[in-house]
C-alpha positions in Angstrom: 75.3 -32.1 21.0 76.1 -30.3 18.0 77.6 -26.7 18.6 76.1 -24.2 16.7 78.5 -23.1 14.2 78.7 -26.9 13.4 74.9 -26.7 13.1 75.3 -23.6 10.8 77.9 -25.0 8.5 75.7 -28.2 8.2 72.7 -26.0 7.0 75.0 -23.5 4.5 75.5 -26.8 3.2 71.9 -28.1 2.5 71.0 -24.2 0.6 74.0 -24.9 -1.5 72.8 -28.2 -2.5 69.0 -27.2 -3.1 71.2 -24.2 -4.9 72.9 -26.0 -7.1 69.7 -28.4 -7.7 67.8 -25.5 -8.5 70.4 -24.2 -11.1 70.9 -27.8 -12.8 67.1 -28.5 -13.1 65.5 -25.6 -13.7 64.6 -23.9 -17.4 64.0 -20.5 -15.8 66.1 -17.8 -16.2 64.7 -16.1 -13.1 64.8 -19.4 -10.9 68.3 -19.9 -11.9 69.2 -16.2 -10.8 67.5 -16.9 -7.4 69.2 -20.5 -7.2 72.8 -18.6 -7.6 71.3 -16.1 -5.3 70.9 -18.8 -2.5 74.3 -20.7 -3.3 76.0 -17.1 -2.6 74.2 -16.7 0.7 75.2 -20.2 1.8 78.4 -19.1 1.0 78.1 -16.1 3.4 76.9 -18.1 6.3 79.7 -20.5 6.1 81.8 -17.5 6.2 80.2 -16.5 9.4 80.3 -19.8 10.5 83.1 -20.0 10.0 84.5 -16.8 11.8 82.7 -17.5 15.3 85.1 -20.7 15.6 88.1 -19.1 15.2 89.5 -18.2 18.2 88.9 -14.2 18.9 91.4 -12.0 20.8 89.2 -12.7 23.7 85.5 -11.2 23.4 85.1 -9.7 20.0 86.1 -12.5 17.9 87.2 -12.6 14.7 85.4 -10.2 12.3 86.9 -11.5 9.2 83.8 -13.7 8.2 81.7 -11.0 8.5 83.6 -8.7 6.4 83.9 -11.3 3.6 80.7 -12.0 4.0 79.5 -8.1 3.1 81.8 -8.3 0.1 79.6 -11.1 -1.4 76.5 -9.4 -0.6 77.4 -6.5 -2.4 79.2 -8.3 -4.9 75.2 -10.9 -5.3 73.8 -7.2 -5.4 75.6 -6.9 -8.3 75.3 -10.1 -10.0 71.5 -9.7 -9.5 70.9 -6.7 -11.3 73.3 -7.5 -14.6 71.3 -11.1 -14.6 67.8 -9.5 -14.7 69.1 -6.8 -17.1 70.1 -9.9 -19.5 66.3 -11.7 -18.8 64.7 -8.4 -19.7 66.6 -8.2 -22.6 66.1 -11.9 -23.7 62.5 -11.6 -23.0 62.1 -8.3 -24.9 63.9 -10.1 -27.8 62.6 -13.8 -27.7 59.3 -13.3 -25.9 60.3 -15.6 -23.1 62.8 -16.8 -20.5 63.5 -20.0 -21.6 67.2 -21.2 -21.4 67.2 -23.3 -23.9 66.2 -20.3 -26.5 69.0 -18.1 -25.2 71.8 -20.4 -26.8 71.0 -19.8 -30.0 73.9 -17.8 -31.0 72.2 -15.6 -33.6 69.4 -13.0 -32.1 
């Protein structure tokens, strides 16, 4: 029997991959944002994951995955809204969201 932070590792694992699929593929600007989005969540249940095995000081556990784990939310928070402040701009300027027109290095 898997134990469950075994079983939760095992998943943060499988939204990184379909993460990092999502930002190799895709063309999108907006799907890539949302694949980074995911990676950095699978990121933060691995931290938590992570926490509940370490051994605790004998009920609460260790809180240190959590606490990571609230950093990268607000940190995503972040990263989200200065990546859809760059679409907006690219799409006001180029009239779509295509990556492959936002390397052109003169606008």
């Amino acid at each position: 029997m898997i134990e469950p932070a075994a079983g939760s590792l095992l998943l943060s694992a499988l939204l990184l991959g379909i993460g990092a699929v999502g930002v190799l593929t895709r063309r999108n600007a907006i799907v890539i944002l949302m694949s980074i989005e995911l990676m950095l969540n699978a990121g933060n249940l691995a931290l938590v994951a992570i926490s509940r095995m370490l051994p605790g000081d004998g009920g609460a556990g260790v809180v240190d995955g959590q606490v990571f784990a609230m950093f990268v939310l607000a940190i995503a928070a972040a990263e989200a809204a200065v990546g859809l402040a760059i679409v907006i701009a690219l799409f006001r300027l180029r009239g779509s969201i295509d990556i492959d027109l936002a390397r052109l290095l003169r606008w």
